[in-house]
N, CA, C and O of each residue as an XYZ file, in Angstrom:
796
protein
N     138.064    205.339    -26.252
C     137.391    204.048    -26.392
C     136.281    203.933    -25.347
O     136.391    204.398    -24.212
N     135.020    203.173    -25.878
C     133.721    203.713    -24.874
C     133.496    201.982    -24.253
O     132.466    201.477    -24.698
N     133.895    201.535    -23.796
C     133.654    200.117    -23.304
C     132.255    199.863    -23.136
O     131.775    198.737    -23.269
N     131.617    200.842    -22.859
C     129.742    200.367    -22.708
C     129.396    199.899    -23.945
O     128.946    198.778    -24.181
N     129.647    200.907    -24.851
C     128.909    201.102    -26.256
C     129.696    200.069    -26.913
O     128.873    199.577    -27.685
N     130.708    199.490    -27.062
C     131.349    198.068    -27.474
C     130.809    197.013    -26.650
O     130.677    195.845    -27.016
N     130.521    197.455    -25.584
C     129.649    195.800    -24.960
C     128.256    195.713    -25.502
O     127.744    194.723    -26.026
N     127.652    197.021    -25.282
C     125.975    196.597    -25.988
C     126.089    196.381    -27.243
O     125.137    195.825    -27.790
N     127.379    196.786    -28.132
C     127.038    196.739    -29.579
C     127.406    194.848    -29.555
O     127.734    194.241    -30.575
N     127.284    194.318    -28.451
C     127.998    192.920    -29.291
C     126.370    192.720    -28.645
O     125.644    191.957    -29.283
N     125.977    193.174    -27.797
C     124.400    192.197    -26.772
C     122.866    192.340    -28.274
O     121.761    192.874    -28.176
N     123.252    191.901    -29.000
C     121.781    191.869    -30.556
C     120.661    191.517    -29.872
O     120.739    191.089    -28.721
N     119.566    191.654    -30.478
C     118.079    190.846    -30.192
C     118.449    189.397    -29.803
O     118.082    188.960    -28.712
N     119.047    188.763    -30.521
C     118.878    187.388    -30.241
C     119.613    186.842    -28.887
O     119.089    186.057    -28.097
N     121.058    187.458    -28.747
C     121.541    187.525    -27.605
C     120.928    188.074    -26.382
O     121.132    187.626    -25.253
N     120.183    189.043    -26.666
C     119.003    189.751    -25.375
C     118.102    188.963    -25.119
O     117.650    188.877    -23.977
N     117.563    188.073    -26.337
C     116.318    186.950    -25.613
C     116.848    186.128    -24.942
O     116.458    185.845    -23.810
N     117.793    185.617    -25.493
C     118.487    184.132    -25.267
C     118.935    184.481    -23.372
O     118.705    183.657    -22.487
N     119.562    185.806    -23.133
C     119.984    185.892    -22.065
C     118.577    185.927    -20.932
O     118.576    185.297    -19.875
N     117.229    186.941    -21.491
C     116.188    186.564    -20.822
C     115.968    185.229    -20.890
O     115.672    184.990    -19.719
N     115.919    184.320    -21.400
C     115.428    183.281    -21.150
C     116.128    182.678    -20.013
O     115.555    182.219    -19.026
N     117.464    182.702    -20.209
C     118.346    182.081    -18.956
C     118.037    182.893    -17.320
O     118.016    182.342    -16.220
N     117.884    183.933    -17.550
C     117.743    184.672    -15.984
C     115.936    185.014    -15.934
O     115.626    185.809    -15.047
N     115.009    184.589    -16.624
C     113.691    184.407    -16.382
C     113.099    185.553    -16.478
O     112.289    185.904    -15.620
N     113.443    186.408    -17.658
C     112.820    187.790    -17.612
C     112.095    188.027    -19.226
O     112.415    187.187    -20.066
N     111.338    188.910    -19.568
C     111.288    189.035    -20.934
C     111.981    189.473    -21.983
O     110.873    190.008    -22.024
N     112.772    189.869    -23.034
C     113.390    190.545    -23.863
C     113.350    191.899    -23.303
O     114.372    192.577    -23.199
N     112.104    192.336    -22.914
C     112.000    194.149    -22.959
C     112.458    194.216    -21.479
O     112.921    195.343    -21.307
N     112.533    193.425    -20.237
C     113.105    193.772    -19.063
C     114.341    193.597    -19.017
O     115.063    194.381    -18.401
N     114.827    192.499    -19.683
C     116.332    191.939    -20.428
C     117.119    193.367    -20.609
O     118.016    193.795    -19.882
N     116.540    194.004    -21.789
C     117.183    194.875    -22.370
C     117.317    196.210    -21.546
O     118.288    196.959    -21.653
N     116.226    196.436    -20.697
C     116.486    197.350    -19.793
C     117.440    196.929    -18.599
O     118.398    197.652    -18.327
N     117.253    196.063    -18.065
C     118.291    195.317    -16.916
C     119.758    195.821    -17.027
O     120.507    196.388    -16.232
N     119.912    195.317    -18.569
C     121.367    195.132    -19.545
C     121.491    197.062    -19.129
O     122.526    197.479    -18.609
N     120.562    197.827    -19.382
C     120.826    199.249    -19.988
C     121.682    199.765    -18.211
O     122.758    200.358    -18.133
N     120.866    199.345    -17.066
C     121.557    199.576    -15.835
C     122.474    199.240    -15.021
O     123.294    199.877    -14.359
N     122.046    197.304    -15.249
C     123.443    196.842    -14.838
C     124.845    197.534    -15.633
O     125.503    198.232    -14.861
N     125.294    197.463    -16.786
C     126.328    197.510    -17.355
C     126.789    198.823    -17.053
O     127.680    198.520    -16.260
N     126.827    200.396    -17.137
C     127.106    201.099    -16.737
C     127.333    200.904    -14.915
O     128.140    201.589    -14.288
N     126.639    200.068    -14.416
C     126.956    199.709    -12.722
C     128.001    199.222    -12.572
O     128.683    199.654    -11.643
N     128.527    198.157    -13.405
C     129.186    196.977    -13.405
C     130.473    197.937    -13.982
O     131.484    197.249    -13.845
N     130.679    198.703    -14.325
C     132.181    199.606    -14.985
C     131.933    200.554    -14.089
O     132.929    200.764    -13.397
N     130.990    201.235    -13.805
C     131.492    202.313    -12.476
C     132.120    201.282    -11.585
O     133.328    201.379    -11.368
N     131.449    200.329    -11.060
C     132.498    199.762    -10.148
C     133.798    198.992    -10.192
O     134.647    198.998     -9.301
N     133.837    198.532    -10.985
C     135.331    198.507    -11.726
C     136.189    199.701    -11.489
O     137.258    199.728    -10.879
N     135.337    201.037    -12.268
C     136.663    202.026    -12.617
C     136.750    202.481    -10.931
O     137.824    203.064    -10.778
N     136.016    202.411     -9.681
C     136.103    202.767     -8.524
C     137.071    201.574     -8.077
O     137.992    201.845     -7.306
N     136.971    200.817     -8.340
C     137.312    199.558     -7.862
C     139.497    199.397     -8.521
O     140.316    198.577     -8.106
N     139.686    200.342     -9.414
C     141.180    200.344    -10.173
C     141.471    201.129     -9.882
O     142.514    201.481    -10.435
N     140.937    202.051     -8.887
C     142.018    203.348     -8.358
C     142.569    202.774     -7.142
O     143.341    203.420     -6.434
N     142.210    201.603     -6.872
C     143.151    201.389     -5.455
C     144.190    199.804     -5.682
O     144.339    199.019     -6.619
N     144.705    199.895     -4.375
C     145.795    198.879     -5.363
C     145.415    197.745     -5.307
O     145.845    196.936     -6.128
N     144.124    197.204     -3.917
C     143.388    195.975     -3.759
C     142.428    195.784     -5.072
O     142.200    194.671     -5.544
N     142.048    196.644     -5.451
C     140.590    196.517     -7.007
C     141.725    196.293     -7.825
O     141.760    195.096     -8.112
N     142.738    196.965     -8.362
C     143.933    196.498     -9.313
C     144.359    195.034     -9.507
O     144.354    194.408    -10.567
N     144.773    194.551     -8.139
C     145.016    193.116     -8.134
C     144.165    192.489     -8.616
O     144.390    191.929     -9.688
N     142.400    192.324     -7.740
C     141.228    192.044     -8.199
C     140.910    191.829     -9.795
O     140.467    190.804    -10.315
N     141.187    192.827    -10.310
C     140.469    193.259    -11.756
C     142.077    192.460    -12.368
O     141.725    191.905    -13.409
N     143.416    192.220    -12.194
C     144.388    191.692    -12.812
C     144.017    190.210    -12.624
O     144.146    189.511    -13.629
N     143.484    189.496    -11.261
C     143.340    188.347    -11.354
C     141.982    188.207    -12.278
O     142.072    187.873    -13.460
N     141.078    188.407    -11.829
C     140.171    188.202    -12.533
C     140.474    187.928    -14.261
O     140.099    186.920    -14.859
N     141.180    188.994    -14.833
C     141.503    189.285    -16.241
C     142.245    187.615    -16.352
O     141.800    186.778    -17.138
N     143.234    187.387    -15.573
C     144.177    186.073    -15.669
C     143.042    184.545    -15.519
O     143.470    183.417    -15.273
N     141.923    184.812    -15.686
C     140.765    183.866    -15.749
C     140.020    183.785    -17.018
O     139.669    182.973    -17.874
N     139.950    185.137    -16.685
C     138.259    185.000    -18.194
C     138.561    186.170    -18.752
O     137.704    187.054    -18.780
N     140.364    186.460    -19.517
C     140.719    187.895    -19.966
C     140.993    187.555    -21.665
O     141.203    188.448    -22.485
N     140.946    186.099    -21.999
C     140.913    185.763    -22.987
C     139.652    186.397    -24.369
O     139.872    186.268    -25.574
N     138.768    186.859    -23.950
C     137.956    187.104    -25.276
C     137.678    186.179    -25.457
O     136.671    186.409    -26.126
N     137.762    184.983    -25.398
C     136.477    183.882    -25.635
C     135.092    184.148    -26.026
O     134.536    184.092    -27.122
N     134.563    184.532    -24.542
C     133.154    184.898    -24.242
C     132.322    185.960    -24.871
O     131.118    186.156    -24.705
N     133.282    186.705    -25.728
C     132.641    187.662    -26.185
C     132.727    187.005    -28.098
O     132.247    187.368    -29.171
N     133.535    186.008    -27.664
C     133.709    185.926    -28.892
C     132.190    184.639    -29.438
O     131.844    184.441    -30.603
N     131.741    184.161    -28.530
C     130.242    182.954    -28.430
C     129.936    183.834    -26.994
O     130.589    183.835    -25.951
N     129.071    184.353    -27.237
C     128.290    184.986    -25.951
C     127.162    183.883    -26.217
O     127.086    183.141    -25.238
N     126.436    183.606    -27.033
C     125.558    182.622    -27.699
C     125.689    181.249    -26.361
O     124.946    180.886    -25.449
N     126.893    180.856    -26.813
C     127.250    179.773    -26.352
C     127.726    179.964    -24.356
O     127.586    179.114    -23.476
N     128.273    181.363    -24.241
C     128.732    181.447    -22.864
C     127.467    181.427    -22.266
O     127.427    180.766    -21.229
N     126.258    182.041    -22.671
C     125.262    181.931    -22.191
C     124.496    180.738    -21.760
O     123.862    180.523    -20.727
N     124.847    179.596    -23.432
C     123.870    178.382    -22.803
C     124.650    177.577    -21.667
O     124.126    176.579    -21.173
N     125.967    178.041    -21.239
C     126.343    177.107    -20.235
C     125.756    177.366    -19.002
O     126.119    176.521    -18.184
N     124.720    178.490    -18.371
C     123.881    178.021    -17.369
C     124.448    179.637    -16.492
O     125.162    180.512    -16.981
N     124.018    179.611    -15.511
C     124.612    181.122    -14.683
C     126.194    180.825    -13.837
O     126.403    179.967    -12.980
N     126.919    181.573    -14.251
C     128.099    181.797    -13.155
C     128.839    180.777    -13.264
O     129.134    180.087    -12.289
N     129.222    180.549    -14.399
C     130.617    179.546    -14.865
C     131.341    180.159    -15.102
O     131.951    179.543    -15.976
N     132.225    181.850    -14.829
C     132.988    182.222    -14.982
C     133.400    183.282    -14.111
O     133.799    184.410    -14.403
N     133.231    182.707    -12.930
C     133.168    183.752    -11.832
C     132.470    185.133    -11.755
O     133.033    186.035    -11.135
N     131.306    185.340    -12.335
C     130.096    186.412    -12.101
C     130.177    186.986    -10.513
O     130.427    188.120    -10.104
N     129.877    185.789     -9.814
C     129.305    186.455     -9.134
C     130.632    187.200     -8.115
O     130.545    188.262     -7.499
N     131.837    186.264     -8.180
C     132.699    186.651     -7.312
C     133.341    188.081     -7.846
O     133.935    188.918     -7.165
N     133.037    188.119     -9.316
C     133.728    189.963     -9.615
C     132.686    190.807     -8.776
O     132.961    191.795     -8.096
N     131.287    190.167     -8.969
C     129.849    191.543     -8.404
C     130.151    191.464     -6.831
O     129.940    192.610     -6.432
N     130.460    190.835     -5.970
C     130.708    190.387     -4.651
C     131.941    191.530     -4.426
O     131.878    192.552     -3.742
N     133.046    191.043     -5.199
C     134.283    191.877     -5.543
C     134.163    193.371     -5.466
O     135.014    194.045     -4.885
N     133.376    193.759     -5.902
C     133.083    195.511     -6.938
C     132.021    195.955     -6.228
O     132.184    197.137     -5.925
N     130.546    195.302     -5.662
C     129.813    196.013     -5.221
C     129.519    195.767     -3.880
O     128.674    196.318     -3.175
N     130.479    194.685     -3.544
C     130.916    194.558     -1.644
C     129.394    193.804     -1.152
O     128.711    192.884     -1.600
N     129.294    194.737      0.013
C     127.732    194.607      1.072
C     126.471    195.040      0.081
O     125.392    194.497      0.321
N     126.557    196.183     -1.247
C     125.257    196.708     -1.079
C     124.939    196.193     -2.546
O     124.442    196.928     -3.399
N     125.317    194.682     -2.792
C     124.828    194.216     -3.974
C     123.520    193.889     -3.804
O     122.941    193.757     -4.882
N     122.854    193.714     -2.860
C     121.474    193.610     -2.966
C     120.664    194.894     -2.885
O     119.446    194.818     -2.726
N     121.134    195.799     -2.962
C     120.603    197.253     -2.883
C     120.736    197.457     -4.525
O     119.840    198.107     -5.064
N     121.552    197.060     -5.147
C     121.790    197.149     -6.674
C     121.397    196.213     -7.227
O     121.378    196.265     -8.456
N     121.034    195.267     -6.698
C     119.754    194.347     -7.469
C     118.394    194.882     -7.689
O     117.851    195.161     -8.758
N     117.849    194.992     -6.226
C     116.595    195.850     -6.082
C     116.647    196.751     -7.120
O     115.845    196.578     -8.037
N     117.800    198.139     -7.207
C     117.381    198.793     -7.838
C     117.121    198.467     -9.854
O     116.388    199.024    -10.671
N     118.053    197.408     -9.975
C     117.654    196.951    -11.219
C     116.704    196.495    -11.587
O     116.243    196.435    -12.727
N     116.202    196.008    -10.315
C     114.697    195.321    -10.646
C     113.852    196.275    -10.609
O     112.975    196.169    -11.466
N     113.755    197.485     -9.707
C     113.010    198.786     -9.835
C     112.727    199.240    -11.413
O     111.686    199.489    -12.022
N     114.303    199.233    -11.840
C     114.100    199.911    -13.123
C     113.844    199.203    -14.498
O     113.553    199.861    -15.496
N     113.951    197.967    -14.512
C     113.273    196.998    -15.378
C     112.122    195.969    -15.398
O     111.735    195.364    -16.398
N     111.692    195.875    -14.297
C     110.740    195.278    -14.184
C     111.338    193.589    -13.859
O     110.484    192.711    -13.983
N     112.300    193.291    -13.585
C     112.717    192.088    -13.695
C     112.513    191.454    -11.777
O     112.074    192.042    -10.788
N     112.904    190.466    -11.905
C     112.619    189.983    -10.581
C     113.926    190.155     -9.829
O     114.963    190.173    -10.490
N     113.977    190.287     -8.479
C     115.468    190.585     -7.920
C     116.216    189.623     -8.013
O     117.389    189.892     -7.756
N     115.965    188.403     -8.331
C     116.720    187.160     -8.383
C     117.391    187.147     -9.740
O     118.537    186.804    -10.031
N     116.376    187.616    -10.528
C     116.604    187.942    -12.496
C     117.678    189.383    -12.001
O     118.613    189.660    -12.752
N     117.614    189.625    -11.634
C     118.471    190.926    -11.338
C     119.870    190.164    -10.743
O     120.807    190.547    -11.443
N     120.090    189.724    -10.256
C     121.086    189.392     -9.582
C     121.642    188.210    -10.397
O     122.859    188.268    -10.573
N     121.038    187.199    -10.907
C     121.547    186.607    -12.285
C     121.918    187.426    -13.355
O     123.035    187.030    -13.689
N     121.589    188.333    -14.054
C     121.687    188.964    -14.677
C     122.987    189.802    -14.795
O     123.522    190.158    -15.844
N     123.485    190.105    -13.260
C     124.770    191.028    -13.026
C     125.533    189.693    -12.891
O     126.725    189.995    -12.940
N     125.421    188.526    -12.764
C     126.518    187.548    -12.307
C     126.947    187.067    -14.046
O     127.976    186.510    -14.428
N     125.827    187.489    -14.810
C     126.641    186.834    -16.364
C     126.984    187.836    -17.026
O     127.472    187.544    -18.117
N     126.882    189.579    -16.653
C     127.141    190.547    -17.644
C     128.850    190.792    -17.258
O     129.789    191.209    -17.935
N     128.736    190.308    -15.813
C     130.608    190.808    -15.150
C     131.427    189.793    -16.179
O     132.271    190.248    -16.951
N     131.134    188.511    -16.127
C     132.490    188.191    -16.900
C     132.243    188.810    -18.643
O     133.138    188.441    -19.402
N     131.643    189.283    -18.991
C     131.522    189.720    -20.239
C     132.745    191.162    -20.215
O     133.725    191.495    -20.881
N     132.082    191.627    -19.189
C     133.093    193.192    -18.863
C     134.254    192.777    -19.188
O     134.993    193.331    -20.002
N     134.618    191.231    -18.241
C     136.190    191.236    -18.239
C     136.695    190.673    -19.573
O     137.775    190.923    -20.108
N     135.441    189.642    -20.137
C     136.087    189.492    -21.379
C     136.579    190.257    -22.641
O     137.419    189.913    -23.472
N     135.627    191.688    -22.535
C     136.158    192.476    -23.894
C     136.893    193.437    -23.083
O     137.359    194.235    -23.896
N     137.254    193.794    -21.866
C     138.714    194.277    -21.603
C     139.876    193.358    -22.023
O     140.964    193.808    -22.384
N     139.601    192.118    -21.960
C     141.057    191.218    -22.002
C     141.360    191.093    -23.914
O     142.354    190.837    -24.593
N     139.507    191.526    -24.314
C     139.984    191.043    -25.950
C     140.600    192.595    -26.558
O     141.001    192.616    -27.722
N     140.653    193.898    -25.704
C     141.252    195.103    -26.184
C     142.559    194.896    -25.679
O     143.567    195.230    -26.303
N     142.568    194.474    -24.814
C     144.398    194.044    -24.773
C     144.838    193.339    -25.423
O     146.000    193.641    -25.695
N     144.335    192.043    -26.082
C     144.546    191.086    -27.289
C     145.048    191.720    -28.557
O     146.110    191.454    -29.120
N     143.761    192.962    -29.087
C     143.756    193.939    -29.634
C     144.992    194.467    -29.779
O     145.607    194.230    -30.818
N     145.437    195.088    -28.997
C     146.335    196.099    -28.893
C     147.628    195.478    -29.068
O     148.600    196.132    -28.690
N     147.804    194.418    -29.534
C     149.242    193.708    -29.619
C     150.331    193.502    -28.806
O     150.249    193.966    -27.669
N     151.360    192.900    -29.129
C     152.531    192.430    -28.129
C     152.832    194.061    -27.263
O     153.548    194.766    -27.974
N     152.542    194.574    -26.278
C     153.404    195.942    -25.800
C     152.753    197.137    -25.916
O     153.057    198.296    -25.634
N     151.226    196.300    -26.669
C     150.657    197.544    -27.116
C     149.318    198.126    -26.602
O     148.618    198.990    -27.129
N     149.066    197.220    -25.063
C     147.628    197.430    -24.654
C     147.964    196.298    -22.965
O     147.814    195.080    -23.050
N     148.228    196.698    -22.136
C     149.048    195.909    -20.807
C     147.751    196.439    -19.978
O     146.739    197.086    -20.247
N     148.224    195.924    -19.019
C     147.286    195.724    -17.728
C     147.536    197.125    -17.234
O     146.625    197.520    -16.507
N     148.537    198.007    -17.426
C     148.432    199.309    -17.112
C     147.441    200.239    -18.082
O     146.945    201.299    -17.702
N     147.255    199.689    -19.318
C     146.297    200.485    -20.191
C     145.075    199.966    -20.213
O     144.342    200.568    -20.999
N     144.339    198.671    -19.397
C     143.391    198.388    -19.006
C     142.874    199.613    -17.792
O     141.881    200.340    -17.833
N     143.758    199.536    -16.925
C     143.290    200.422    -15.728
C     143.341    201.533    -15.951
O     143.379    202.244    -14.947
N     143.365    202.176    -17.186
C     144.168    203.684    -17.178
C     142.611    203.844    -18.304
O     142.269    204.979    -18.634
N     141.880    202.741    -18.744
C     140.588    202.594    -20.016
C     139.534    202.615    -19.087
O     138.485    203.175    -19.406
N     139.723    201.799    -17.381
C     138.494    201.662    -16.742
C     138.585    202.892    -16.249
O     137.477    203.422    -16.333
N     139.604    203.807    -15.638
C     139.496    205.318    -15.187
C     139.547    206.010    -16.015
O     139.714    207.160    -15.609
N     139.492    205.934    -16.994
C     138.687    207.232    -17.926
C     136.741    206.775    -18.248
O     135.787    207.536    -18.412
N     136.770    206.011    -18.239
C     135.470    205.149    -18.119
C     134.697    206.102    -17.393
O     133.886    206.973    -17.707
N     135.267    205.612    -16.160
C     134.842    206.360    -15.040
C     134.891    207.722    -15.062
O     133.894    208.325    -14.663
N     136.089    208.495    -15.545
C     135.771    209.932    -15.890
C     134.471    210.234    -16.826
O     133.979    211.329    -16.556
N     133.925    209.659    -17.666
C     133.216    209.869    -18.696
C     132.163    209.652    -18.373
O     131.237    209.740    -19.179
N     131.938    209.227    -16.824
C     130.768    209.011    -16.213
C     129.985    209.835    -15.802
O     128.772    209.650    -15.902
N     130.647    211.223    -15.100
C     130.683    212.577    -15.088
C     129.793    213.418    -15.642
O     129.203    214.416    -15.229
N     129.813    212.644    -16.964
C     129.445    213.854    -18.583
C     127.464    213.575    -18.653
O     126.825    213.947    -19.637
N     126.909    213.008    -17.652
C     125.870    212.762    -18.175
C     125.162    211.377    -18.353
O     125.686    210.371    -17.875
N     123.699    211.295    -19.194
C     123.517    209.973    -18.941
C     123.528    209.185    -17.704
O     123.754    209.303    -16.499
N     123.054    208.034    -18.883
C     122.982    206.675    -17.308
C     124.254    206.859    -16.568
O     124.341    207.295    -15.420
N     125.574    206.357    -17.599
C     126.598    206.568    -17.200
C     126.721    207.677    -15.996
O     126.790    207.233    -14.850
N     126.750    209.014    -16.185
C     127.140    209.963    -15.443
C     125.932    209.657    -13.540
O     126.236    209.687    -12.347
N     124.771    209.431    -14.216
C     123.958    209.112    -13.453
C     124.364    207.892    -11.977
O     124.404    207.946    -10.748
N     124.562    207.033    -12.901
C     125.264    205.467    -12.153
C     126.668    206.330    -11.085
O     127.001    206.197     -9.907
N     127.072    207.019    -11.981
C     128.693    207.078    -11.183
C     128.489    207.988     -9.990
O     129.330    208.147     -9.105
N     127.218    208.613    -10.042
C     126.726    209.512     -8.579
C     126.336    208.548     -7.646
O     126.850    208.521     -6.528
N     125.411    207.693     -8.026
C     125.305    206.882     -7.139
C     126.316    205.926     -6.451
O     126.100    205.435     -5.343
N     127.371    205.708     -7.142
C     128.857    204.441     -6.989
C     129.188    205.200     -5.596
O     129.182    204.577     -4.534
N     129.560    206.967     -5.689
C     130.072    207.481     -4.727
C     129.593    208.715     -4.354
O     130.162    209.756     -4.683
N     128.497    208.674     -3.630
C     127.679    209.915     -3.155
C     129.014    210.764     -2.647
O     129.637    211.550     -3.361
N     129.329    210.440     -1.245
C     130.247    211.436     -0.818
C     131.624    211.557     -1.013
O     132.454    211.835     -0.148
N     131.878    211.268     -2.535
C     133.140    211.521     -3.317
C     134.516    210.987     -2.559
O     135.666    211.415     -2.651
N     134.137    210.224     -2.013
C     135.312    208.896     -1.168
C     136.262    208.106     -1.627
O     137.322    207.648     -1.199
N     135.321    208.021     -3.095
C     136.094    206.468     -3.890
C     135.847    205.574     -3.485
O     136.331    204.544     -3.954
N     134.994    205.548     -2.446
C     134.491    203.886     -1.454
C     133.265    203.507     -2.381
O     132.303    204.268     -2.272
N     133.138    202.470     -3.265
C     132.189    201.792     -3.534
C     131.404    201.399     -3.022
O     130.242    201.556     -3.399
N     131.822    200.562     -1.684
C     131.137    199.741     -0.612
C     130.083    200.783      0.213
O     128.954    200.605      0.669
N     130.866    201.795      0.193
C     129.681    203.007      1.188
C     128.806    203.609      0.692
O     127.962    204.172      1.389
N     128.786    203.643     -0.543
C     127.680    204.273     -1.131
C     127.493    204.144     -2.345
O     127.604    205.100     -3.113
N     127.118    202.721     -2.804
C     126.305    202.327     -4.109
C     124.681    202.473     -3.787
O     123.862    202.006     -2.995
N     124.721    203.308     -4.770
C     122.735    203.222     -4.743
C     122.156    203.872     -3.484
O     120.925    203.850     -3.447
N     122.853    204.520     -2.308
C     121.923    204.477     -1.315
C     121.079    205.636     -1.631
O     120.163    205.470     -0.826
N     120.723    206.989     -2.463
C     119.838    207.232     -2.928
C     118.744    206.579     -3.024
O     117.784    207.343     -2.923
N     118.329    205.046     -3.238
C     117.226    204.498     -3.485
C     117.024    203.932     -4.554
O     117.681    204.355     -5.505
N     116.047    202.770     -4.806
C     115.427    201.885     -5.918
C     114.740    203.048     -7.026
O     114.824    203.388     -8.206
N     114.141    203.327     -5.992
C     112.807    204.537     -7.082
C     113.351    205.374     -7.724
O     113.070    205.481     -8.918
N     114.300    206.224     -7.117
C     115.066    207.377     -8.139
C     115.515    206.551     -8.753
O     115.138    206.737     -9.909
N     116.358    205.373     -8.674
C     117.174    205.175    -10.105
C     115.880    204.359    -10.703
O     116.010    204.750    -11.863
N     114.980    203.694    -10.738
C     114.135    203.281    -11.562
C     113.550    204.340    -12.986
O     113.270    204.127    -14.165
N     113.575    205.683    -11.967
C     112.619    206.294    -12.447
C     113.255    207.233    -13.800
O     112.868    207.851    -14.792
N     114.371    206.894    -13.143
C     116.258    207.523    -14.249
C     116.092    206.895    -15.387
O     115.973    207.481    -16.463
N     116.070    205.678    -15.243
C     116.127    204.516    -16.292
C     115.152    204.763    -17.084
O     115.230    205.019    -18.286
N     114.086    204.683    -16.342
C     112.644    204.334    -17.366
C     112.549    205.895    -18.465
O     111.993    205.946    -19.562
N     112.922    206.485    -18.098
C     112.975    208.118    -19.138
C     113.662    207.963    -20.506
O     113.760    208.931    -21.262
């Protein structure tokens, strides 16, 4: 199961404007923003579920906004304004100190403003958590638990490996193969990953 490619397949044209309009960017920086944040936003997750503090994290969080709601009216989660569903405290959560280093670089690679960048990651996180909580919904009584959430974000993360943005993003999550998120998101630089993206 590819959790990226089920989140962009729900983000349509109309949902991509509607979300530029709310974080002040155009459709075409929108859609690129969307293309970097979201692979960012699950590397740090799946870094973030190998330990037992990101586990708790990613279980409370789920016990908030694990319902599928939001994915179910993204339309509507959107017009309620930025960060009514704890955005920013999952990105705070997952990308620690160097969330403004992962703004910048989103804004590097889309053209968006760092502020549009940083709005942007505060409304795509509860989306993450919402279609994890709606594959556990999915998966029926016994048939999809908070152990097969974390066991979906670390293969995630394995599959990050293989290439792509994905594989790309997950070098940057952990340069010196630590598992520490906090130590080394992005410090490569804005420009290389801009320049990743824009290809």
């Amino acid at each position: 199961m590819d959790i990226l490619n089920l989140l962009k397949g729900q983000l349509g044209d109309t949902v991509i404007s509607q979300l530029g309009g709310a974080i002040g960017g155009s459709k075409e920086q929108t859609s690129a923003g969307i293309d970097a944040a979201l692979p960012t936003i699950l590397g740090a997750l799946s870094r973030g579920s190998q330990t037992e503090g990101g586990q708790s994290a990613i279980m409370s969080f789920l016990d908030k906004d694990g319902d599928g709601e939001i994915m179910d009216d993204l339309q509507g989660y959107i017009g309620q304004g930025n960060d009514t569903h704890n955005g920013s405290s999952i990105i705070n959560q997952f990308l620690g100190g160097k969330k403004e280093t992962v703004e910048g670089a989103i804004s590097s690679s889309s053209g968006l403003s760092q502020a549009a960048s940083s709005s942007l990651l505060t409304q795509l996180a509860p989306m993450v958590m919402s279609m994890l909580g709606k594959q556990k919904q999915q998966g029926g009584a016994g048939g999809f638990d908070i152990s097969s959430i974390l066991g979906l974000l670390q293969n995630q993360g394995q599959a990050t490996q293989k290439g792509g943005n994905m594989g790309f993003v997950s070098n940057l999550l952990d340069q010196d193969g630590d598992g520490s998120v906090t130590d080394d998101i992005m410090d490569i630089g804005k420009n290389l990953l801009g320049g990743f993206f824009k290809k």
